[in-house]
C-alpha positions in Angstrom: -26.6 -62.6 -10.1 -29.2 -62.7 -13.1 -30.5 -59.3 -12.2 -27.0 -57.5 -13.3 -27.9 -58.4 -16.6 -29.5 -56.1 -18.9 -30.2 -57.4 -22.7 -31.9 -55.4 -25.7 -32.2 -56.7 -29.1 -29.7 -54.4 -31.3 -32.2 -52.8 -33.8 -31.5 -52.0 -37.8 -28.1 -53.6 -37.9 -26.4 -56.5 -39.5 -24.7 -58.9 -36.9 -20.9 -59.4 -36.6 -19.5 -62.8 -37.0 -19.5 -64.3 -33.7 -16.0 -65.8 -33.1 -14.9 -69.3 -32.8 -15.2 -71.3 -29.7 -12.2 -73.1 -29.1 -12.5 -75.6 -26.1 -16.7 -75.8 -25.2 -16.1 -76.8 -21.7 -14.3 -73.7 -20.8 -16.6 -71.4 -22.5 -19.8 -72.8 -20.8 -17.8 -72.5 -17.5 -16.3 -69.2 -18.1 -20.0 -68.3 -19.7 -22.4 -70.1 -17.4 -24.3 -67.2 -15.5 -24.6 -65.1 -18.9 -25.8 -67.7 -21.0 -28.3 -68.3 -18.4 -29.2 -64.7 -18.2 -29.4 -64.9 -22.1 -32.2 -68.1 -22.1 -34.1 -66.0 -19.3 -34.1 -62.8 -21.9 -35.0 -65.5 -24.6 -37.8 -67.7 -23.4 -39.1 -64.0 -22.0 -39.3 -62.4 -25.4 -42.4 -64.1 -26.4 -42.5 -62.5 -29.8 -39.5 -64.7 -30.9 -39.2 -68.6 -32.1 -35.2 -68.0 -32.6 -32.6 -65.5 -31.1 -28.9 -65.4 -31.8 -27.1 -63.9 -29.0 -25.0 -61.6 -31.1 -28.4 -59.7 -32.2 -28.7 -58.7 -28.6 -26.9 -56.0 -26.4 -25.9 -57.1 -22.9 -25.4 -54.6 -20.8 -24.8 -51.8 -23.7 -22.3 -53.9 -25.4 -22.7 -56.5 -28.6 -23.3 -59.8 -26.7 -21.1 -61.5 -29.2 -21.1 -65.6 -28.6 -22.1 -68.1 -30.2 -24.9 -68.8 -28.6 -29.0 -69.0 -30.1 -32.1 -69.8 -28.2 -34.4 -71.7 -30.5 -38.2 -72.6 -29.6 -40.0 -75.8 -30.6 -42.8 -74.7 -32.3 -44.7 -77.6 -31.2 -44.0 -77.5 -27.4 -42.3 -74.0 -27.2 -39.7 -75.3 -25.2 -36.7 -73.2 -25.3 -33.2 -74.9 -26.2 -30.1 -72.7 -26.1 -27.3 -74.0 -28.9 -23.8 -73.2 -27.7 -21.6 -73.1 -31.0 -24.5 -73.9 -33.3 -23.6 -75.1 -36.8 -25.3 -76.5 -39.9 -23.9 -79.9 -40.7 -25.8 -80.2 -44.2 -28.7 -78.8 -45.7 -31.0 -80.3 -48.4 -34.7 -80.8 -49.6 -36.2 -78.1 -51.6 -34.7 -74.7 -51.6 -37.3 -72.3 -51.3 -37.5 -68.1 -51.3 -38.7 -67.3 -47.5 -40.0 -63.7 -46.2 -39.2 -63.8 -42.8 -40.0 -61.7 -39.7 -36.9 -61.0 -37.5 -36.5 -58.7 -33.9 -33.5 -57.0 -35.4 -35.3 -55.7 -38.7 -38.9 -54.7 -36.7 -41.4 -53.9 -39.4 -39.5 -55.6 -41.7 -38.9 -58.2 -44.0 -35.9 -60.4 -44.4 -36.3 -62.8 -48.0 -34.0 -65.4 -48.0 -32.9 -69.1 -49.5 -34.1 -72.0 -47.3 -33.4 -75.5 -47.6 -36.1 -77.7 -46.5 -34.2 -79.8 -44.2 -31.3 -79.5 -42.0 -29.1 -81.5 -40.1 -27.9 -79.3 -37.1 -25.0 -79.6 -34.0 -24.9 -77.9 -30.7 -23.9 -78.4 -27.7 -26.2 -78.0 -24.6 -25.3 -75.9 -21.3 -24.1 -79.4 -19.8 -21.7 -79.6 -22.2 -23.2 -82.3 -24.4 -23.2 -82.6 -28.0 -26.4 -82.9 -29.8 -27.3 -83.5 -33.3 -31.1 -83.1 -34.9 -32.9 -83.0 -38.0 -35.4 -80.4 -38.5 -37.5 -79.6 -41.4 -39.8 -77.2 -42.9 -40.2 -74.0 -40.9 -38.2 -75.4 -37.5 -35.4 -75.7 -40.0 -36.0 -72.5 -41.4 -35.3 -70.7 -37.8 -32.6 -73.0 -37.6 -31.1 -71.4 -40.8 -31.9 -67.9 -39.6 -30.3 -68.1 -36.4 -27.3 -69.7 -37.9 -26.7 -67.2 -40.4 -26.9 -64.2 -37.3 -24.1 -66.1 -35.8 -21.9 -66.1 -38.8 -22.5 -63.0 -39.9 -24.3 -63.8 -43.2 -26.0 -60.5 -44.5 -29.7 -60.9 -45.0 -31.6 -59.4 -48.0 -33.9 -56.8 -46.1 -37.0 -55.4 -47.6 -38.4 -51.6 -46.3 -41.8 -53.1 -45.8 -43.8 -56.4 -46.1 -44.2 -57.2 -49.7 -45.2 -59.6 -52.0 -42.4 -61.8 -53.3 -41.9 -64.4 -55.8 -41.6 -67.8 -54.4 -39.0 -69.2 -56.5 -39.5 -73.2 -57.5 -38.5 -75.9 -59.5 -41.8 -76.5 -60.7 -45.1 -77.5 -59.3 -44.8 -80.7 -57.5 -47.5 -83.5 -57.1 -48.2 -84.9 -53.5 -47.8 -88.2 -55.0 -44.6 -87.6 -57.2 -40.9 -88.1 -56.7 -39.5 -85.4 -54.1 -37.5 -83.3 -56.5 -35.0 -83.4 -53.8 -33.7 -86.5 -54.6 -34.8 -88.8 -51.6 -36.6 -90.9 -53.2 -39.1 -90.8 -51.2 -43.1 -88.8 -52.6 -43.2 -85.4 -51.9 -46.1 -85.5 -49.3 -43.5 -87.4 -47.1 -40.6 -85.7 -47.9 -40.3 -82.0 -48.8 -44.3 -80.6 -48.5 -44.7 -78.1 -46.4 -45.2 -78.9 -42.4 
């Protein structure tokens, strides 16, 4: 029953790596009531777009899967991504200060590709893959690197950073990211 479950975001504490899943099928059958628990906890935290289910503690232990629960930013619809990976990143890399429920009050500053093409599966068991860009990419990346363990760069307070860039790039000029394609179509912001 949902109610037996009792999660808590793990405060001030880089995540483990979450540990290979093996055959999907018999993890979301083995899984299925906690994982549903888990997109309950997640749609309910409103102060979240992303949350990797090895930042959280179910029940007083790690809740280490490899699970996230990403929003949409457009329709904040919540999509939980079973065994989540990044396929391939590219567009501009840009320096991000990011907010994250682990490090409350604090500031994570990390490398972000513009784009990336992402995998999941869904709790039916199918396989999706999606593009996203700009800042839904950005959670994308976030959430990803909680589930593998990656060790953010975390700052003791909200400060001002250095956005680091190749250059300052005209709407109308070749995306520096090789696409061929103008920047204002490609690689701007949004």
């Amino acid at each position: 029953m949902m109610n037996d479950y009792f999660f808590d975001v793990i405060p001030d504490e880089q995540t483990p790596i979450t540990p290979e899943i093996e055959d999907v099928n018999a993890f979301i059958e083995e899984n299925l009531n906690t994982i549903a628990a888990f997109r309950v906890f997640a749609i309910n935290t409103s102060n979240a777009i992303g949350l990797a289910a090895n930042q959280c503690n179910l029940n007083g232990k790690r809740f280490n899967l490899r699970l996230a629960a990403i929003k949409d930013i457009k329709t904040m619809a919540t999509v939980i991504a079973i065994d989540p990976k990044i396929v391939e990143s590219y567009g501009i890399v840009r320096t991000k200060a990011e907010g994250c429920l682990t490090w409350k009050d604090k500031m994570i500053v990390a490398e972000r590709h513009h784009f990336v093409d992402v995998e999941y599966y869904t709790m039916d068991g199918e396989l999706h893959k999606e593009t996203h860009k700009a800042y839904q990419g950005q959670v994308w990346q976030h959430e990803i690197n909680h589930i593998n363990g990656v060790e953010e760069v975390v700052k003791k307070t909200w400060e001002k950073y250095e956005e680091k860039n190749e250059g300052k790039v005209q709407r109308n000029d070749l995306c520096p990211c090789g696409s061929k394609r103008k920047y204002k179509r490609c690689c701007i912001d949004g």
